[in-house]
MMTF fields as JSON, N, C-alpha, C and O atoms, coordinates in Angstrom:
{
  "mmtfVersion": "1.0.0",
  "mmtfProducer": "UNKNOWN",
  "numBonds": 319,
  "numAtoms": 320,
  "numGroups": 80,
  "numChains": 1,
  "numModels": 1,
  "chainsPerModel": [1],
  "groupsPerChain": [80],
  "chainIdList": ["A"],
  "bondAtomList": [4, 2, 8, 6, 12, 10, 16, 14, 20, 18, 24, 22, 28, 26, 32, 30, 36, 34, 40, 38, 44, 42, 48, 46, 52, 50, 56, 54, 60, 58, 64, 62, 68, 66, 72, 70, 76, 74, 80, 78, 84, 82, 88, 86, 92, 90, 96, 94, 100, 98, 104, 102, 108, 106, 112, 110, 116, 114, 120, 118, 124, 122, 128, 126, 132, 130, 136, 134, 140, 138, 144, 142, 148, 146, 152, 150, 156, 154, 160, 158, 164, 162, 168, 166, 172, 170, 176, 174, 180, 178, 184, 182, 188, 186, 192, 190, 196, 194, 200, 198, 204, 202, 208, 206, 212, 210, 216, 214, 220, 218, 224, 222, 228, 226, 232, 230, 236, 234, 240, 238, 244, 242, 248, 246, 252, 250, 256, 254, 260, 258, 264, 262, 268, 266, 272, 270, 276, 274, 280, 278, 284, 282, 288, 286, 292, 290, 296, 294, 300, 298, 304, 302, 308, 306, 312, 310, 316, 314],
  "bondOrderList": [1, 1, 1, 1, 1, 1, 1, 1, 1, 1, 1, 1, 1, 1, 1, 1, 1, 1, 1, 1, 1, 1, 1, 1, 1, 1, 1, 1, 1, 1, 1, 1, 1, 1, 1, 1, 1, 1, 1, 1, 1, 1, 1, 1, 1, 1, 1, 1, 1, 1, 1, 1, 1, 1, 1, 1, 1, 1, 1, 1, 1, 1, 1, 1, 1, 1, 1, 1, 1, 1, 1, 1, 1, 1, 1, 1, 1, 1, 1],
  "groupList": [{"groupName": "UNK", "atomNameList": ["N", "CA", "C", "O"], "elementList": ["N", "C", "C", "O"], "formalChargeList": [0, 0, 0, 0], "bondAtomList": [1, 0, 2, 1, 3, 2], "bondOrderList": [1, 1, 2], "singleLetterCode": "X", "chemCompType": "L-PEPTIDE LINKING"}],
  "groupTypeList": [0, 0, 0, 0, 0, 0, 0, 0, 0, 0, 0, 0, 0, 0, 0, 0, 0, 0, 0, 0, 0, 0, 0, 0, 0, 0, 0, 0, 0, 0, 0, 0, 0, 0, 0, 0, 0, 0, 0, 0, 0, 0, 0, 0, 0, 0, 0, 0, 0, 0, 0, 0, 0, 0, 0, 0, 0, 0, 0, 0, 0, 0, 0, 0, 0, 0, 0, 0, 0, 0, 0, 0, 0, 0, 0, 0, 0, 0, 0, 0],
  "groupIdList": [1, 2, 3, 4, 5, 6, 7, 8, 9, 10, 11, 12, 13, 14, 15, 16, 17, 18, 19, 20, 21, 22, 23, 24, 25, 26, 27, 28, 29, 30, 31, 32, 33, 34, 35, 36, 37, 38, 39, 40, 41, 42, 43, 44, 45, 46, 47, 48, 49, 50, 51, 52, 53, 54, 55, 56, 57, 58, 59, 60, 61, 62, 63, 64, 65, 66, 67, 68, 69, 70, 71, 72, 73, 74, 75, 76, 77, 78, 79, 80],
  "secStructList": [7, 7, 7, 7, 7, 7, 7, 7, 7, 7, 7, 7, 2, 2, 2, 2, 2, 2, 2, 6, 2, 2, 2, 2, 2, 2, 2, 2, 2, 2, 2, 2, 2, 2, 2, 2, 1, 6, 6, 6, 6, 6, 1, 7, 4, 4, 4, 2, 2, 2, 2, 2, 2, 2, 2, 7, 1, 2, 2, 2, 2, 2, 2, 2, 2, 2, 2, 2, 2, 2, 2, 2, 2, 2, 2, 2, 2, 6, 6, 7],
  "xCoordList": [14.298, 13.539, 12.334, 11.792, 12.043, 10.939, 9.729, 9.763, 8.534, 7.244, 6.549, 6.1, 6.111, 5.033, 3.595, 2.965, 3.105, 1.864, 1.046, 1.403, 0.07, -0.81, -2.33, -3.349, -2.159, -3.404, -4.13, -3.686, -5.613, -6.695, -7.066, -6.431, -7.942, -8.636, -9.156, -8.421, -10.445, -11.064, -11.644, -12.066, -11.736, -11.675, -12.679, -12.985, -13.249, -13.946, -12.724, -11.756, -12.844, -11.929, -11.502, -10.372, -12.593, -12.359, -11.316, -10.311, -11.777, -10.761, -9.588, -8.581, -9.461, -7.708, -7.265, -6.045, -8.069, -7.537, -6.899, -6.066, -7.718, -7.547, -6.504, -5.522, -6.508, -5.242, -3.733, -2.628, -3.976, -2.676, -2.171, -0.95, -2.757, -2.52, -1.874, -0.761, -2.484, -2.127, -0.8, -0.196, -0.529, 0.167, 1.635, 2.79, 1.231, 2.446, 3.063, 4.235, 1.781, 2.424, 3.355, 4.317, 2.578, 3.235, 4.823, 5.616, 5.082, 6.084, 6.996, 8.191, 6.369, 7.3, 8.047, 9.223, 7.02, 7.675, 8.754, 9.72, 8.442, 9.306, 10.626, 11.73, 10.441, 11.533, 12.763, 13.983, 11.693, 12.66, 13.559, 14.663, 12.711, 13.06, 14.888, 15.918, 14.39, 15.109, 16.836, 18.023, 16.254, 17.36, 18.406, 19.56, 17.626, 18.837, 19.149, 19.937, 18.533, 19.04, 20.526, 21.32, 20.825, 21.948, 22.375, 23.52, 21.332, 20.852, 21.49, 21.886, 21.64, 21.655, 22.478, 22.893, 22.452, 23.21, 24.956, 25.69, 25.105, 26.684, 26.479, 27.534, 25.164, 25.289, 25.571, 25.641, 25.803, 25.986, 24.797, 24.36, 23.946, 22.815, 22.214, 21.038, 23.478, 22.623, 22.367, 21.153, 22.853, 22.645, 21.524, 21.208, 21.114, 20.36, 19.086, 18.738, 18.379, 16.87, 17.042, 16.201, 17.762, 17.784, 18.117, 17.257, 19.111, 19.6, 18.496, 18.47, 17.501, 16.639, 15.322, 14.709, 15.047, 14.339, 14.521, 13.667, 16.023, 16.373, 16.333, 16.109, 16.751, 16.501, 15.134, 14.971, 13.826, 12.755, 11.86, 11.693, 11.459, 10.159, 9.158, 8.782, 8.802, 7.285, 7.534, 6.798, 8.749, 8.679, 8.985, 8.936, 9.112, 9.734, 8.249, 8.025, 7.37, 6.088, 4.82, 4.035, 4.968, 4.21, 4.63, 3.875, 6.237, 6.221, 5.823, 5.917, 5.385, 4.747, 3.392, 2.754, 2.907, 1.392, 1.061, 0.091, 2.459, 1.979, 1.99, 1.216, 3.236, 2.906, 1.634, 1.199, 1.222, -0.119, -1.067, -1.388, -1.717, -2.154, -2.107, -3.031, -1.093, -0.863, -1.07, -1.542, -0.932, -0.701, -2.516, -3.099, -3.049, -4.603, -5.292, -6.088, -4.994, -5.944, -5.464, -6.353, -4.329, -4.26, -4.832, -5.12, -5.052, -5.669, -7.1, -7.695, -7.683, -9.363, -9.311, -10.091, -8.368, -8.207, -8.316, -8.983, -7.419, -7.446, -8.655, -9.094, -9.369, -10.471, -11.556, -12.506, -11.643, -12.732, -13.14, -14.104],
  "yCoordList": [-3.414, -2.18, -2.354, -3.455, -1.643, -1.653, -1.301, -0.483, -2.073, -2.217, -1.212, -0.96, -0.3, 0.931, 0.721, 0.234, 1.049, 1.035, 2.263, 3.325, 2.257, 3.434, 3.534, 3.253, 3.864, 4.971, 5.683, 6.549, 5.265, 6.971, 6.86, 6.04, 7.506, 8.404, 9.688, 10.583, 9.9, 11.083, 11.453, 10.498, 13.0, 13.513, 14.831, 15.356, 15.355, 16.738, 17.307, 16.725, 18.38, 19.579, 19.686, 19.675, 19.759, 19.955, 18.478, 18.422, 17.596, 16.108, 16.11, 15.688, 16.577, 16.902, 17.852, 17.872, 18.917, 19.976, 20.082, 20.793, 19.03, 18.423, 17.264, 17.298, 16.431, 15.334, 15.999, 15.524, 16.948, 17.37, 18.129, 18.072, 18.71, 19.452, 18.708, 19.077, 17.357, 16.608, 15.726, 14.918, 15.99, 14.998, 16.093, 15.753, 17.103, 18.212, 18.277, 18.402, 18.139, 18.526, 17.085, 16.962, 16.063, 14.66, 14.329, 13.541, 14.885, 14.731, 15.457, 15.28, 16.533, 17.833, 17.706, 17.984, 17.167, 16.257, 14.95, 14.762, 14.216, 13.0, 13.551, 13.198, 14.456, 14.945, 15.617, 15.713, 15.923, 16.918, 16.059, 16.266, 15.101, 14.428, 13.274, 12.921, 13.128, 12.188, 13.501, 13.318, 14.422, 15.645, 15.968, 16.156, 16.048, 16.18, 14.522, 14.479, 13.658, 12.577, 12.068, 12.595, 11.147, 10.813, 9.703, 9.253, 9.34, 8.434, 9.08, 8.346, 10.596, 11.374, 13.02, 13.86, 12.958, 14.326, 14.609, 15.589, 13.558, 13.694, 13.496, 13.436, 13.345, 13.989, 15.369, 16.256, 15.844, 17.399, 17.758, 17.122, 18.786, 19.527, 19.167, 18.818, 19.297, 19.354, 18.127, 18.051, 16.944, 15.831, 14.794, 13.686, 15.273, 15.186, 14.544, 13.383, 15.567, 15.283, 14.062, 13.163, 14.06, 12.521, 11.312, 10.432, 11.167, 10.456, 9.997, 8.833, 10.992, 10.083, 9.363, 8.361, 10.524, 9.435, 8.346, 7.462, 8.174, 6.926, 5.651, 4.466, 6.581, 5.073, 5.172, 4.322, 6.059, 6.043, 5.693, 6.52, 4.426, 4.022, 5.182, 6.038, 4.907, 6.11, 7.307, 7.901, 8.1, 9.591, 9.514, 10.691, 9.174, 8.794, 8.982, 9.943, 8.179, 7.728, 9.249, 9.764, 9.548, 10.862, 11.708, 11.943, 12.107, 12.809, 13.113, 14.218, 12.204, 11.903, 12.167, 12.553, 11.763, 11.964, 13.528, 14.258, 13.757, 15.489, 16.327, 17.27, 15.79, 16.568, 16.486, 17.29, 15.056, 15.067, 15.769, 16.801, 15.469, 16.898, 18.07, 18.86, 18.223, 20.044, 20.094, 21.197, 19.306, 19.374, 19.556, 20.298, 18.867, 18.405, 19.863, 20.571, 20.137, 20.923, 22.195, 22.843, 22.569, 23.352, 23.459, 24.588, 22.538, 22.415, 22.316, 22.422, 22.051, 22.254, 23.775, 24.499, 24.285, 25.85, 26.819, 27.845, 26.151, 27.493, 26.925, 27.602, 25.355, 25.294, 26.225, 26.35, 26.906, 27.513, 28.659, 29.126],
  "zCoordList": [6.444, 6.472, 7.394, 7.481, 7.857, 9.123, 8.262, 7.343, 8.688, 8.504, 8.383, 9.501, 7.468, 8.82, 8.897, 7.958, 9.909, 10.526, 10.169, 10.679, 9.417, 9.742, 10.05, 9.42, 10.835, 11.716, 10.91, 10.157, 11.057, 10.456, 11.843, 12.506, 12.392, 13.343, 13.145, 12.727, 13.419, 13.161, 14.591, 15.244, 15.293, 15.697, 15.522, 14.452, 17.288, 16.524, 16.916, 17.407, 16.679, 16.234, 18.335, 18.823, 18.959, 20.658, 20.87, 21.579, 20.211, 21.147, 20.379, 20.947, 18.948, 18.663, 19.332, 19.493, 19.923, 20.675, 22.223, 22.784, 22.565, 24.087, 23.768, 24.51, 22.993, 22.855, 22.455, 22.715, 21.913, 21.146, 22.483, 22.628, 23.314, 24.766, 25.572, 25.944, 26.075, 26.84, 26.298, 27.004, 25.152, 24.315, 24.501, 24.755, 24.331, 24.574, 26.037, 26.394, 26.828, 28.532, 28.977, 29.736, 28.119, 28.49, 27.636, 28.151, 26.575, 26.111, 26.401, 26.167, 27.059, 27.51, 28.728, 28.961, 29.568, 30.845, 30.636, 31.375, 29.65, 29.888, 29.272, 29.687, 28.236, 27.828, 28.919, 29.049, 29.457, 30.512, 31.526, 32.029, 31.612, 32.736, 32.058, 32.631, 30.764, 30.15, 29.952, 30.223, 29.507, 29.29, 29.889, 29.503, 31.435, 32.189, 33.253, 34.198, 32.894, 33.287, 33.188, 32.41, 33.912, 33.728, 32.435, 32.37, 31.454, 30.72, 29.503, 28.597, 29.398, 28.571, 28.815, 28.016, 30.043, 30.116, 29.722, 29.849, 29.325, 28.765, 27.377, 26.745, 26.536, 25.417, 24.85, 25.701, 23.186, 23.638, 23.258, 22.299, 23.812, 23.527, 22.29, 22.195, 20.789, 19.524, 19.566, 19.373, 19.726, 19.52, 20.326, 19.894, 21.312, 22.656, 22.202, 22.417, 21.474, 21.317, 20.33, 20.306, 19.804, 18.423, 19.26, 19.316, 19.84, 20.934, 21.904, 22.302, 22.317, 23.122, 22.458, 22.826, 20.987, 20.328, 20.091, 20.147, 19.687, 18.713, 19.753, 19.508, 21.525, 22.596, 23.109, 23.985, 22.853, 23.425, 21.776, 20.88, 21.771, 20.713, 20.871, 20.07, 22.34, 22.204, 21.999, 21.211, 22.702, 22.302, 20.748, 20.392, 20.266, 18.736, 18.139, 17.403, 18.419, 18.134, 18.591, 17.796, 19.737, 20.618, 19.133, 18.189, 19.29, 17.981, 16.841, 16.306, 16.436, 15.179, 15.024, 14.045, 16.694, 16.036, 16.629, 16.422, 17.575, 18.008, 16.676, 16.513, 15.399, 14.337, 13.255, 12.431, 13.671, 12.558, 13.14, 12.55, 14.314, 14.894, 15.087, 15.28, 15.046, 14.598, 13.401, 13.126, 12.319, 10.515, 10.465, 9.674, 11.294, 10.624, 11.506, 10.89, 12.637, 12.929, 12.126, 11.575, 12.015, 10.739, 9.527, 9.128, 8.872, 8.084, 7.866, 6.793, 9.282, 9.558, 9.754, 9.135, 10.639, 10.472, 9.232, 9.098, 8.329, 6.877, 6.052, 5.122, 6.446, 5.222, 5.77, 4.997, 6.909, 7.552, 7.289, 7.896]
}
């Protein structure tokens, strides 16, 4: 069973806002790039995005923390 690692980090509300941005344009790109690669383009569509997580550690990882960032600034959102 694999180890897990966890991370705190705190943040103002502007540098989760600016990381979670850059974190989107950057995953959005490698994704793209990996999608229609030849690494991957003879997967079928549904299966695609799991497939490149399961061979990319970091997008696997980007993922994760693009959702805790969205989860947390949400949640600084409705306590407001």
């Amino acid at each position: 069973m694999k180890q897990p690692v966890e991370i705190s980090a705190e943040f103002t509300q502007q540098e989760a806002q600016v990381l979670l941005a850059e974190l989107r344009a950057r995953y959005g790109q490698v994704l793209n790039e990996l999608w229609y690669g030849d690494q991957f383009r003879l997967v079928p569509e549904g299966l695609r995005h799991g497939a490149i997580l399961s061979a990319m550690p970091v997008m696997a990882a980007q993922k994760r923390l693009l959702g805790a960032l969205i989860h947390s600034l949400s949640a600084v959102k409705y306590s407001q």
